[in-house]
C-alpha positions as CSV (number, residue, x, y, z in Angstrom):
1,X,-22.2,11.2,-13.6
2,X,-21.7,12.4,-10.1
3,X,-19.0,14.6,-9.2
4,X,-16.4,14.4,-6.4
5,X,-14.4,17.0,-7.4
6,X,-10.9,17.4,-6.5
7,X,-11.1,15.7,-3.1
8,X,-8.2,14.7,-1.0
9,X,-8.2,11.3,-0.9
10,X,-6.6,8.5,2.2
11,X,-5.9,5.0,0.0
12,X,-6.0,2.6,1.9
13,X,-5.6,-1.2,0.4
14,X,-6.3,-4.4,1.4
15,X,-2.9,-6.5,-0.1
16,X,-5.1,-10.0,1.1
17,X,-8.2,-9.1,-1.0
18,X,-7.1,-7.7,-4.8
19,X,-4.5,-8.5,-7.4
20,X,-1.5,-6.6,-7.6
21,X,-2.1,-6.4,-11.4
22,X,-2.3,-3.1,-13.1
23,X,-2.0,-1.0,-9.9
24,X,-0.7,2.0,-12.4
25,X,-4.2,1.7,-14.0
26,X,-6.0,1.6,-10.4
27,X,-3.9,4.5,-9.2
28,X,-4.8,6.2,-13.0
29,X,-8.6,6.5,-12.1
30,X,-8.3,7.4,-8.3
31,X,-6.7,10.4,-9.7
32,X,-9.7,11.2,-11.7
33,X,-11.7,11.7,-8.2
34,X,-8.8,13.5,-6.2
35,X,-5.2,13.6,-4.8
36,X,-4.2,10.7,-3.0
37,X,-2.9,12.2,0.5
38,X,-2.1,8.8,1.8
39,X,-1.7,5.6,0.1
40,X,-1.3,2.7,2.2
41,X,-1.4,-1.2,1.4
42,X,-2.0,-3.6,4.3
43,X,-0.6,-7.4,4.4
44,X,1.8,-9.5,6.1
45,X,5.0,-9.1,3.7
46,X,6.6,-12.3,5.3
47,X,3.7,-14.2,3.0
48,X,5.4,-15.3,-0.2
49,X,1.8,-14.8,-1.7
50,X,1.8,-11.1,-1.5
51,X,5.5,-11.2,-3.3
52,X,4.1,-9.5,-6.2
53,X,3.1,-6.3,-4.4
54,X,6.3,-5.7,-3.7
55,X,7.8,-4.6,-7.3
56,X,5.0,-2.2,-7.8
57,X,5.1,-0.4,-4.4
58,X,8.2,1.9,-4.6
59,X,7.2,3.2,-7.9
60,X,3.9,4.2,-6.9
61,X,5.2,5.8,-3.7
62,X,2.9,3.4,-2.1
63,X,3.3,2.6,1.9
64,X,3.3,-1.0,3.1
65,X,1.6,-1.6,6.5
66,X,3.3,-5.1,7.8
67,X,0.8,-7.0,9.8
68,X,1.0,-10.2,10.7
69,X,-1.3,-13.2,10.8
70,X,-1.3,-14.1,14.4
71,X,-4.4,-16.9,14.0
72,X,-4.2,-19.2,11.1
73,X,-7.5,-18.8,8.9
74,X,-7.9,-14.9,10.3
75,X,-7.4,-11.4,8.3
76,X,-5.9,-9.3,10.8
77,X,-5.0,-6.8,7.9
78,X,-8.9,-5.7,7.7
79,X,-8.2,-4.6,11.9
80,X,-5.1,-2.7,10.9
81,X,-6.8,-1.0,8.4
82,X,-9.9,-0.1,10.3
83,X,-7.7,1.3,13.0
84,X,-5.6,4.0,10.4
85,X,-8.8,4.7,8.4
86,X,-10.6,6.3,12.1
87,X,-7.3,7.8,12.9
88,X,-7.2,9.9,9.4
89,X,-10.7,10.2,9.7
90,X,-10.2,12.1,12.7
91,X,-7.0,13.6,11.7
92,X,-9.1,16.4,9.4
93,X,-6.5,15.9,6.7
94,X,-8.9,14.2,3.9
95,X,-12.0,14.6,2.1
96,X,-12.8,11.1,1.5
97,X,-11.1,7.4,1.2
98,X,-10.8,5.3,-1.2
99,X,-11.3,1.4,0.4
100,X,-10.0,-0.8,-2.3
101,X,-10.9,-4.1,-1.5
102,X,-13.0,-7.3,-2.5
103,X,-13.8,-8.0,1.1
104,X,-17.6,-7.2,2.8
105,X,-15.6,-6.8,6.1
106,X,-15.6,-3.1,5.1
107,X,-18.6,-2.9,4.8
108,X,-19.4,-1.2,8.1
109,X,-16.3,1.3,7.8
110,X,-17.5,2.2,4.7
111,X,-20.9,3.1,6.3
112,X,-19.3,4.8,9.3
113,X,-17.3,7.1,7.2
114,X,-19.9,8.3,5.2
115,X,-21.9,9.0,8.4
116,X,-19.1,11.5,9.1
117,X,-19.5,13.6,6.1
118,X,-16.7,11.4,4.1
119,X,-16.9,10.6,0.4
120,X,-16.4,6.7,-0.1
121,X,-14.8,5.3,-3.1
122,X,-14.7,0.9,-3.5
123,X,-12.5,-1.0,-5.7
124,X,-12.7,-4.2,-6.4
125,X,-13.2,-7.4,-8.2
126,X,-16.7,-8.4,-9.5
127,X,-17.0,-11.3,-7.0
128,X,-17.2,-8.3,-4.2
129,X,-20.7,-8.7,-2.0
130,X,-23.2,-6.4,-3.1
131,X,-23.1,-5.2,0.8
132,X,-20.1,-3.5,0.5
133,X,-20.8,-2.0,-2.4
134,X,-23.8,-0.3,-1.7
135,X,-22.1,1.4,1.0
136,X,-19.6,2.9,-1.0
137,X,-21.0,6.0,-2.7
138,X,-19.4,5.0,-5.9
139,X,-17.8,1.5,-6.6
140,X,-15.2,1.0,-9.9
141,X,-14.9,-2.9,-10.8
142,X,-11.0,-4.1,-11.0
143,X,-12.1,-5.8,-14.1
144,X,-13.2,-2.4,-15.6
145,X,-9.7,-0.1,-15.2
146,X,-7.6,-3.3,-16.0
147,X,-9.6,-3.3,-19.5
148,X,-9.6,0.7,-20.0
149,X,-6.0,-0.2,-19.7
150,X,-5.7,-2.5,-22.7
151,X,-7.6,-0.6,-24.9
152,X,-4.9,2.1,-24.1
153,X,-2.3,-0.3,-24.7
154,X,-3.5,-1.6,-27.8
155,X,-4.1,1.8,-29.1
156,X,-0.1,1.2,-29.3
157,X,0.1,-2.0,-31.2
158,X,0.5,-2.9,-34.4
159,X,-2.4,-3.6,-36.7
160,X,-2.9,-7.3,-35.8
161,X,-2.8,-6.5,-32.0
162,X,-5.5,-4.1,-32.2
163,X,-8.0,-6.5,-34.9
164,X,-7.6,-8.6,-31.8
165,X,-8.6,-5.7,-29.3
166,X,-11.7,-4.9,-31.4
167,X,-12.8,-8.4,-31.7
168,X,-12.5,-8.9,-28.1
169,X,-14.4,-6.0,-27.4
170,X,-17.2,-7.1,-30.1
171,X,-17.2,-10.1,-27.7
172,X,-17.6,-8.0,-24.5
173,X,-20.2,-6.0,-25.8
174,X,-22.5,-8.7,-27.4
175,X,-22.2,-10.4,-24.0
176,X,-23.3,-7.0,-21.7
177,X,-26.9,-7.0,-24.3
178,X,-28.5,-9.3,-21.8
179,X,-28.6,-6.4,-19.3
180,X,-30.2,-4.0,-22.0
181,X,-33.6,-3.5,-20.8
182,X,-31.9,-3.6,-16.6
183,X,-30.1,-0.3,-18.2
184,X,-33.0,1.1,-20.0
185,X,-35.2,0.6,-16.8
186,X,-32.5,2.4,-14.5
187,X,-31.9,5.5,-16.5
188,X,-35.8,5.6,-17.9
189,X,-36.8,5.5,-13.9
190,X,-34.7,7.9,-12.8
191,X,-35.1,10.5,-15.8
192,X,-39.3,10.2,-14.0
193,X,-37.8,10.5,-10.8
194,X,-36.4,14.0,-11.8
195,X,-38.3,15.4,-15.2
196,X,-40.1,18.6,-15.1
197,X,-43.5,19.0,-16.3
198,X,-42.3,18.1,-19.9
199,X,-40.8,15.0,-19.4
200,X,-37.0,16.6,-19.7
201,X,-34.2,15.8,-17.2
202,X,-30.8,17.5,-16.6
203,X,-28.4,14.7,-17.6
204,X,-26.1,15.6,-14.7
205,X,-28.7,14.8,-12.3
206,X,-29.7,11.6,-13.9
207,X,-26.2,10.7,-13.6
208,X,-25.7,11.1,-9.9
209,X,-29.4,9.4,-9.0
210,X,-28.1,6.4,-11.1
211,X,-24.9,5.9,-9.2
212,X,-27.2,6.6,-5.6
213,X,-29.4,4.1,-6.2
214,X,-26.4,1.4,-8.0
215,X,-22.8,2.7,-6.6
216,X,-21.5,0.1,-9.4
217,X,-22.9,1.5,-12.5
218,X,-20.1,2.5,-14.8
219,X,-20.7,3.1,-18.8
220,X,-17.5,1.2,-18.8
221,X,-19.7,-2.0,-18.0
222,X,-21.3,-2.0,-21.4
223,X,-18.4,-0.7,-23.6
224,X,-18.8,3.1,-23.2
225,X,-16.7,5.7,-21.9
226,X,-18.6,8.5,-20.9
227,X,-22.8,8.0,-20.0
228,X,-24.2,10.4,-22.9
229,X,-23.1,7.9,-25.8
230,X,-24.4,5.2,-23.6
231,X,-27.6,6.9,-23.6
232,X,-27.4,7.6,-27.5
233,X,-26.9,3.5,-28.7
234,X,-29.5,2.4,-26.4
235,X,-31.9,4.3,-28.3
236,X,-34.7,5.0,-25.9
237,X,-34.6,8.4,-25.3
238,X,-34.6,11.4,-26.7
239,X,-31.6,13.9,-26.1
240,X,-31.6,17.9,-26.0
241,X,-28.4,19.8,-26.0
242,X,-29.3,23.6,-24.5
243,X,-27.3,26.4,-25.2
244,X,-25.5,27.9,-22.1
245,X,-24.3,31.5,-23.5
246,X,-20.8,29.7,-22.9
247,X,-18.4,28.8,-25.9
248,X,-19.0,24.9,-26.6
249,X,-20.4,24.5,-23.3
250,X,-23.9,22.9,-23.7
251,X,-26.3,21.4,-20.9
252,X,-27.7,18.0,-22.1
253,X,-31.3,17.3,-21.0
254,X,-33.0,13.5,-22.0
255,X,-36.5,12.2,-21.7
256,X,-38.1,9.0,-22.0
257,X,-39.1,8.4,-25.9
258,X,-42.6,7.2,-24.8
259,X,-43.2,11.1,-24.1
260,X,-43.9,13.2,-20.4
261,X,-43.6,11.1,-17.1
């Protein structure tokens, strides 16, 4: 999948627009892209709705933003937002931003920070508008960490917690089939977009095509960790791990099964 390397990262989150659940697991897989250099959370903290954020804050050394809803009906929180996000932008302190949000209002600040050189990470629920997604230049569904989560959890549990975990997951799985052949399509496209004269494809650059073309695709969505075993169950194509001179250090290369491209 692509790679953003260790990037220095300005979270900023939108309070209004995702649940305070399971902010350690959200704050878990930003650090898998970079160091957070500024995490701030925007809302109105006189809102009993947003009471929940406030627990979770301190111990994930997390900086509330207070601003307040002048107009009833109106999100003056995207505004404040917008406002810090061009100030750090132009600050030269960060590689990149991570917008976590469920709201196509950032959809242009998403846009305009990647036309200055910026790497854009979304987060959000599954209801977010494809709009903003697309702008991102990778997007991480809510729903996805909060179950990586479980499965940690459960890995915890005593025997009848984790039957229940498996059987759950059973369910997930049988339920994600119906985008089988979407899946097949994607990766068989883009492995023609990039083979060589043999039909073969560096895996790596499969990867990052797949998440230009669909900022959203994650393994996660169909039960997989990592994009090689999702490759391996869908059993469409074939799969050649090269020697690199490098103690276990292999480059994987894949092709369509139906032969060249």
């Amino acid at each position: 999948m692509q790679t953003f390397g260790d990037l220095r990262l300005a979270v900023l989150i939108d309070a209004d627009n995702v649940p305070y659940s399971n902010i350690k697991g959200m704050m878990e897989e930003i650090a898998l892209y970079g160091t957070p250099t500024f995490k701030r959370i925007y809302g109105d903290w006189t809102n009993p709705a947003l009471a929940g954020w406030k627990s979770v804050l301190l111990e994930n050394a997390i900086t509330p933003v207070q601003q307040y809803s002048y107009t009833t009906g109106k999100n003056s929180t995207d505004s404040a937002m917008i406002i810090d996000a061009m100030d750090i932008l132009y600050s030269g302190k960060v590689d990149g931003f991570c917008l976590v949000s469920s709201d196509s209002d950032f959809t242009r600040l998403a846009t305009r920070l990647r036309e200055a050189g910026m790497k854009v990470i979304g987060i959000g629920e599954r209801k977010t508008p494809n709009a903003f997604i697309v702008a991102c230049d990778k997007f991480i569904y809510l729903e996805i960490i909060k179950n990586s989560s479980q499965k940690r959890e459960n890995g915890n549990s005593d025997m009848s917690k984790n039957k229940k975990a498996k059987m759950k997951h059973v369910t997930e799985e049988n339920e994600e089939v119906k985008d089988k052949s979407a899946v097949i399509e994607l990766i068989s496209s883009s492995i023609a977009n990039l083979a060589d004269d043999n039909g073969w494809a560096f895996l790596g650059d499969v990867g990052n095509l797949i998440l230009k073309k669909h900022p959203d695709f994650d393994p996660r969505n169909y039960g997989f960790q990592k994009l090689t075993p999702l490759i391996k169950a869908l059993d469409s194509f074939e799969i050649d791990e090269r020697e690199t001179g490098k103690p276990h250090v292999k480059h994987i290369y894949i092709r369509n099964k139906n032969g060249r491209s």
